[in-house]
N, C-alpha and C positions, 0 to 999 in steps of 0.2 A: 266840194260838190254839195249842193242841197236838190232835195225833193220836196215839192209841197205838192199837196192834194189840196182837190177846190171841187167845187160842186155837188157838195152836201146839202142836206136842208130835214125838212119836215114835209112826206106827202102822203097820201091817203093811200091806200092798198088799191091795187090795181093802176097805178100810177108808174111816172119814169121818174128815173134822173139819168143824169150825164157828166161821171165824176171826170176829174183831170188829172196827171200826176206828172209833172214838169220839174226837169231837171235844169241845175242852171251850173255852170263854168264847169260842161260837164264834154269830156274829148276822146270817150270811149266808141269804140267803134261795132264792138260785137257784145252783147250784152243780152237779157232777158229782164224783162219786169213784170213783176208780178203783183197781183193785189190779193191782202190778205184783210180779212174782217174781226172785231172780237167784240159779242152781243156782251150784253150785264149776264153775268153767271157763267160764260161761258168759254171752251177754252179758243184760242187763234184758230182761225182756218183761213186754209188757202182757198181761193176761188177759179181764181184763173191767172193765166201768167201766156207772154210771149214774147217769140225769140223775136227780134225786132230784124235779125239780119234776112228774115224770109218771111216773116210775117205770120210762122206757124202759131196754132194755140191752143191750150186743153183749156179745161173745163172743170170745175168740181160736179157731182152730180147735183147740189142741191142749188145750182144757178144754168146747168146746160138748158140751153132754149129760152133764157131769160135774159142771161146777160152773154153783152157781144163785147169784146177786149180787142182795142186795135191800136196802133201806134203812130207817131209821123219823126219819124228818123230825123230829121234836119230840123224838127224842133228839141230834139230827144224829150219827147213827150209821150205819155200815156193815154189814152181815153176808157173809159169801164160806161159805156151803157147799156143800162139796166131798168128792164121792163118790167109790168106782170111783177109788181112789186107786193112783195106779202110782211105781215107784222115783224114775224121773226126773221126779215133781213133785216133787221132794227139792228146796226151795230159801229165802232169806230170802224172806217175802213182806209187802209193804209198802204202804201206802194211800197218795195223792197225790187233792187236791183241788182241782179248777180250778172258779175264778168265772168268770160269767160275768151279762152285763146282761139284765135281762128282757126278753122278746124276740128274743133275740137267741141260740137258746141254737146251741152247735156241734154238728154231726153227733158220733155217737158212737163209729165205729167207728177214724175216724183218732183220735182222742185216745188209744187207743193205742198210736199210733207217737210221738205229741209226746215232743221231748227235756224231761228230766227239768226244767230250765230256767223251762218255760213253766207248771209248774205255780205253784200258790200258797203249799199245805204239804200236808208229808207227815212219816211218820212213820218210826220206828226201824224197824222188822218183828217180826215173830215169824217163827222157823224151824219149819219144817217140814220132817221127815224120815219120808222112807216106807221101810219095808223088806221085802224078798220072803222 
């Protein structure tokens, strides 16, 4: 299984993007992804993440109403877009996939906080630089 993430760049504050986080020879069926960021100086944060088998999804507070997390099951792929872009979301940002058993699926908003560890896989990132 690989993840890569796409749609980085360099944009001015108050601007979008529209990252990607695509998985490939990948045959899980109940899963959550999540995207997690790390600015220079700064330690990992989660941002948002969701469970793909319903489409639920949290939020960190310092992206709620900025950025929208959604998914397309039959690509198993990610989308993270992200609006109302500000400097200090200047960071790598990187996708992480936790399985889980049907039935069984985990709340969404600690996953989150989960050490990098307990995920399954994740990916390289694409950077992201905002400028004012």
């Amino acid at each position: 299984v690989q993840l890569v993430e796409s749609g980085g760049g360099l944009v001015q504050a108050g601007g979008s993007l529209r990252l990607s986080c695509a998985a490939s020879e990948f045959h899980f069926e109940n899963y959550a992804i999540a995207w997690f960021r790390q600015g220079p100086g700064k330690d990992r944060e989660g941002i948002t993440v969701i469970r793909t088998t319903d489409g639920s999804a949290a939020y960190a507070d310092s992206v709620k109403g900025r950025f929208t997390i959604s998914s397309d099951r039959t690509k198993h792929t990610a989308f993270l877009q992200m609006d109302s872009l500000k400097p200090e979301d200047t960071a790598l940002y990187y996708c992480e996939i936790l399985l889980f058993l049907g039935g069984s699926a985990p709340p969404l908003a600690p996953i989150l906080s989960r050490h990098p560890a307990e995920f399954d896989y994740w990916g390289q990132g694409t950077q992201v630089t905002v400028y004012s």
